[in-house]
C-alpha positions in Angstrom: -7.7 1.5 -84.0 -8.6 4.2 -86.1 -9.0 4.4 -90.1 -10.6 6.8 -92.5 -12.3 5.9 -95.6 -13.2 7.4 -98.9 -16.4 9.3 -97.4 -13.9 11.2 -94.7 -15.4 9.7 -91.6 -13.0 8.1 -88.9 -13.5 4.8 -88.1 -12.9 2.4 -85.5 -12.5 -1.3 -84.6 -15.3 -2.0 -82.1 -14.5 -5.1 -81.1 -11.1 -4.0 -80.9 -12.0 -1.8 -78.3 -14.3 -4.3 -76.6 -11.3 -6.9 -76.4 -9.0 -4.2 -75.2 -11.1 -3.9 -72.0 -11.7 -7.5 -71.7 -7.7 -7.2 -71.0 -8.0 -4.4 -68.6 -10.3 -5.4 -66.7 -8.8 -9.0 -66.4 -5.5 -7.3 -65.7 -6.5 -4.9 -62.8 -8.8 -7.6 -61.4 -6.6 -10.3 -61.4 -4.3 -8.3 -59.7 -6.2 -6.7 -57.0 -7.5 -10.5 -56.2 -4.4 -11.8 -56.2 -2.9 -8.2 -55.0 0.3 -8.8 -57.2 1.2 -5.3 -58.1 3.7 -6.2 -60.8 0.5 -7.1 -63.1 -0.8 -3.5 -62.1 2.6 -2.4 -63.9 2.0 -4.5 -66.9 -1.6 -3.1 -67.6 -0.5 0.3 -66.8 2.2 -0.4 -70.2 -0.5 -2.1 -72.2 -2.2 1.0 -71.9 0.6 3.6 -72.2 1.6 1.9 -75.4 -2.3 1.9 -76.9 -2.5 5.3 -76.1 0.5 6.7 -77.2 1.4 4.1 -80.1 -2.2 2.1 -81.4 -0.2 0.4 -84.0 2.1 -0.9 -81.2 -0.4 -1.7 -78.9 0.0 -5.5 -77.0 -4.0 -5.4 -77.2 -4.2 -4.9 -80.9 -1.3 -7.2 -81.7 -2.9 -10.3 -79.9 -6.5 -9.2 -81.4 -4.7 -9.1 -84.9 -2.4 -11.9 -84.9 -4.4 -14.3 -82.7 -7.9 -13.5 -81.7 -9.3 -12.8 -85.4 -7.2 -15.3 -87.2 -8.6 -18.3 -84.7 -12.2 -17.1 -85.5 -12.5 -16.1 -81.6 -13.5 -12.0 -83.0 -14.2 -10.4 -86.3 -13.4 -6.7 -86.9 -16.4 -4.8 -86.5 -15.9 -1.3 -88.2 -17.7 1.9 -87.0 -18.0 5.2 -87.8 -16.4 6.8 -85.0 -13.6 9.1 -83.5 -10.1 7.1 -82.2 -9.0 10.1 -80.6 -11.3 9.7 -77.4 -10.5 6.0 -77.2 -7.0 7.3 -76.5 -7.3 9.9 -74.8 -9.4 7.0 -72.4 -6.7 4.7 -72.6 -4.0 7.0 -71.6 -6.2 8.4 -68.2 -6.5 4.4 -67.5 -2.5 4.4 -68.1 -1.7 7.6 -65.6 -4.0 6.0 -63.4 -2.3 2.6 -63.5 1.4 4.1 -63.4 0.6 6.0 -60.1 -1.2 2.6 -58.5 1.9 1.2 -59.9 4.2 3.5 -58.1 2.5 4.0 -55.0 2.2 0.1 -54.4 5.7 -0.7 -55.7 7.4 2.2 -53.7 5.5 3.7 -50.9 3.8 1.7 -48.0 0.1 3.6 -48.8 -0.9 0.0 -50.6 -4.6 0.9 -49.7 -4.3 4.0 -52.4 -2.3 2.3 -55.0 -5.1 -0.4 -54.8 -7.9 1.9 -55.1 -6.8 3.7 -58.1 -6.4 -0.1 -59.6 -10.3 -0.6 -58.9 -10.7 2.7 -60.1 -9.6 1.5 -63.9 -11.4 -1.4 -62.8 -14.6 -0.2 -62.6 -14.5 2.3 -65.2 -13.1 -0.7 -68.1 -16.0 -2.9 -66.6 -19.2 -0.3 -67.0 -17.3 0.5 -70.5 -17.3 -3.2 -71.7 -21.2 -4.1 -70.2 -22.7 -0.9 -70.8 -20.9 1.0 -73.7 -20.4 4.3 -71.3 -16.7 5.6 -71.8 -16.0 7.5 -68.8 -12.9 9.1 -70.4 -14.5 9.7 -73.6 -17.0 11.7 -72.2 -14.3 13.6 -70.0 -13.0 14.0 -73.6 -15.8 15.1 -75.6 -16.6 17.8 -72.4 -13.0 19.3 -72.6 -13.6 19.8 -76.5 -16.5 21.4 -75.7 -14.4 23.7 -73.6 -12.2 24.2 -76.5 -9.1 23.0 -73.8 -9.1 19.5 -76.1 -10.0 19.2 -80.4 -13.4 18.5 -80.9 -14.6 15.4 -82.4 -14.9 15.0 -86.0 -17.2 12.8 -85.4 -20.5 14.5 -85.8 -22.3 11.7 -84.0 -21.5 12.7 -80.3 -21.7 10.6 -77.8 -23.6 7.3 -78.8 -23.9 4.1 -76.3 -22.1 1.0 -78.4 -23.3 -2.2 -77.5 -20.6 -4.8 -79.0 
């Protein structure tokens, strides 16, 4: 997800990003209509794994290997922190381990369904509207000091795809 050029500014994939919650949000919808809590399970480790791995990540290897070599996406490079992407990516992953949890082992399905509409929601107004939820969490936490700080100077900026 992230690279940084000759000029020192971090750099990111935006349409990367964009296909990444096309996946969530088909993932934790899909599941919630069909309310098949194993896919809940399989989001919850497509997002783990883009969080704590990018290079790894099931999102970017389908975006690499098949969605920009069949012309579906080009790579549209911004200037632009990763680390909030991440730190996004791994709330949506705690969020989607304890759905995946609480429908899989406990009888509170109403909860674990919830928190999967929760992801839901937040991937959805992230892929129509640009907002990041947990990058803003992010960016308020560095201004804290309880997280790093950007290095992007830009701030917070709405990204249309």
């Amino acid at each position: 997800m992230g690279q940084t050029p000759a000029n020192g500014l971090p750099r990111i994939d935006a349409h990367l990003i964009k296909f990444a919650q096309v996946w969530v949000v088909a993932l934790t919808g899909i599941a919630f209509v069909l309310q098949w809590s194993p896919l809940v399970a399989v989001a919850a480790l497509a997002l783990a794994v883009s969080a704590v791995a990018p290079g790894a990540s099931p999102f970017r290897l389908l975006y690499r290997r098949v969605a920009v070599p069949a012309g579906i996406v080009r790579p549209r490079l911004v200037e632009d922190d990763p680390a909030p992407h991440r730190f996004a990516q791994a709330v949506g992953a705690v969020f989607l381990v304890a759905a995946s949890l609480v429908l899989l082992l406990t009888g509170a399905f109403a909860l674990g369904w919830v928190l999967d509409l929760i992801v839901f929601a937040l991937a959805s107004i992230n892929l129509t509207v640009g907002f990041c939820a947990g990058c803003f969490v992010y960016y308020q936490l560095g201004r804290l000091g309880l997280l790093p700080r950007v290095r992007y100077v830009g701030g917070i900026r709405w990204r249309g795809a």
